[in-house]
C-alpha positions, -999 to +999 in steps of 0.1 A: +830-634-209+833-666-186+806-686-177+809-671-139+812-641-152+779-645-175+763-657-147+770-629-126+761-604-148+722-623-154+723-621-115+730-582-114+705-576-145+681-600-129+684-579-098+683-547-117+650-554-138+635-565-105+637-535-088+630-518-118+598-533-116+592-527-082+601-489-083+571-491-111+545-505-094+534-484-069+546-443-059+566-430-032+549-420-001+535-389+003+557-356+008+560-353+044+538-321+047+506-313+032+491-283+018+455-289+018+441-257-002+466-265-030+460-302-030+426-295-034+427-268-063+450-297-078+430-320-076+398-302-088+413-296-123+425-331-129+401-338-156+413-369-167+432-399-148+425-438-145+434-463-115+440-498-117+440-523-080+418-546-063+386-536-049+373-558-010+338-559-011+323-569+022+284-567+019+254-590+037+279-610+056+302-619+022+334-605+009+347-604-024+379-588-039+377-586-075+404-564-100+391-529-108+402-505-137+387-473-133+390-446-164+378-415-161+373-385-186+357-353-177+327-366-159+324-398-178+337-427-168+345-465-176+348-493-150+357-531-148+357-556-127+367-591-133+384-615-112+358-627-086+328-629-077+295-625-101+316-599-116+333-622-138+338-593-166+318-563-157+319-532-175+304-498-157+301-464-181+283-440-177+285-400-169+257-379-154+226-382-183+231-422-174+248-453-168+252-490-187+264-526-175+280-551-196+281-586-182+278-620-195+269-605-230+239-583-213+238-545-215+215-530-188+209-489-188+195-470-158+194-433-151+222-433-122+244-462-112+236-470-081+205-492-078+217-508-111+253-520-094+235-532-065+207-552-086+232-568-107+260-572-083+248-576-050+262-547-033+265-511-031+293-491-051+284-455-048+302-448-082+288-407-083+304-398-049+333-420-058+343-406-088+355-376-056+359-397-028+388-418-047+409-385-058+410-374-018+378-347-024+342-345-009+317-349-032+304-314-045+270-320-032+258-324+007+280-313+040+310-330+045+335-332+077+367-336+068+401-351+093+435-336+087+465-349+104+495-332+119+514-329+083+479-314+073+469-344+049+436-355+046+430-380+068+391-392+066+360-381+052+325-379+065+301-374+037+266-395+027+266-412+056+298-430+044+330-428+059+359-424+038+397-432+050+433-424+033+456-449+055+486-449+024+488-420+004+513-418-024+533-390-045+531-384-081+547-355-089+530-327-072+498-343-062+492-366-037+469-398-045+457-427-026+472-456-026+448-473-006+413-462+001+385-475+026+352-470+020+326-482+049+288-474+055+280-485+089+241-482+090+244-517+067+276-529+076+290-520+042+322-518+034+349-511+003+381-515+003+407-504-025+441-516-023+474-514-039+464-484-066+486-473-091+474-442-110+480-430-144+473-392-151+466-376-182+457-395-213+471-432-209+499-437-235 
């Protein structure tokens, strides 16, 4: 092969691999239509799934945006954050009998994980609604309203005092997942924001 040719072949594989990677890091958009009762069932029997993005944290007039992994199993779940903030390299696990935090070589334990986030952390992460909220569900406990659009996707939901909204959702294979999530509390201007989420389902390989 000739050098122009060589170099025009790096060029296409260059080109190739890039989009490659791009097609990778992040789903389609959502089918067109929705099918809410389905999606829900769906959704209710994934047992075991994991998410990895950034996470906007806007709380007492400050905003952070550190990485997040969050791993999930049954009702047990693993969490980090690193990247910013005082969450340097924070490790959340817990499942409903209780919850630890790893950070700076310190484990802490409490009986649920919210008043232990915000103590350590600085700012509310309502990890026991979330581990619904992030899928596209109410939580199973307490009234919730729930927004459908035309296409009948879930749009918002009202739950905790917490408003929950679905502005990207994405496709992966049957189900629909979001892609970006916000997460606000108005009664003390708090407010979550995940972004760019790429979900693994099933066991990670």
């Amino acid at each position: 092969m000739t050098p122009t040719g060589l170099a025009r072949g790096l060029r296409i594989a260059g080109a190739a691999s890039l989009a490659l990677l791009a097609a990778c890091a992040s789903a389609p958009p959502a089918l067109e239509t929705g099918d809410w009762t389905r999606q829900r069932e769906s959704l209710e029997a994934l047992d075991e799934w994991q998410f990895r993005g950034r996470v906007n944290v806007r709380y007492d007039n400050e905003s952070h945006t550190p990485r997040i992994l969050w791993q999930q199993k049954d009702r047990g779940y693993n969490i980090r954050l690193w990247g910013s903030f005082n969450a340097g390299n924070t490790r959340i696990s817990g499942d409903p009998e209780g919850v630890s935090l790893e950070s700076g070589g310190d484990v802490l334990t409490a009986d649920t994980p919210e008043d232990l986030i915000l103590q350590q952390l600085g700012y509310e992460l309502p990890v026991s609604h979330l581990e619904y909220w992030i899928r596209g569900l109410p939580a199973p406990r307490g009234e919730a309203d729930l927004r459908f659009n035309e296409r009948d996707q879930l749009r918002k939901i009202s739950q905790h005092g917490w408003s929950i909204s679905y502005p990207d959702p994405r496709q992966y294979g049957e189900l629909s997942l979001p892609g970006e999530i916000v997460v606000v509390r108005s009664a003390d201007d708090v407010r979550l924001r995940f972004v760019g989420l790429r979900w693994t389902l099933g066991a990670e390989e």
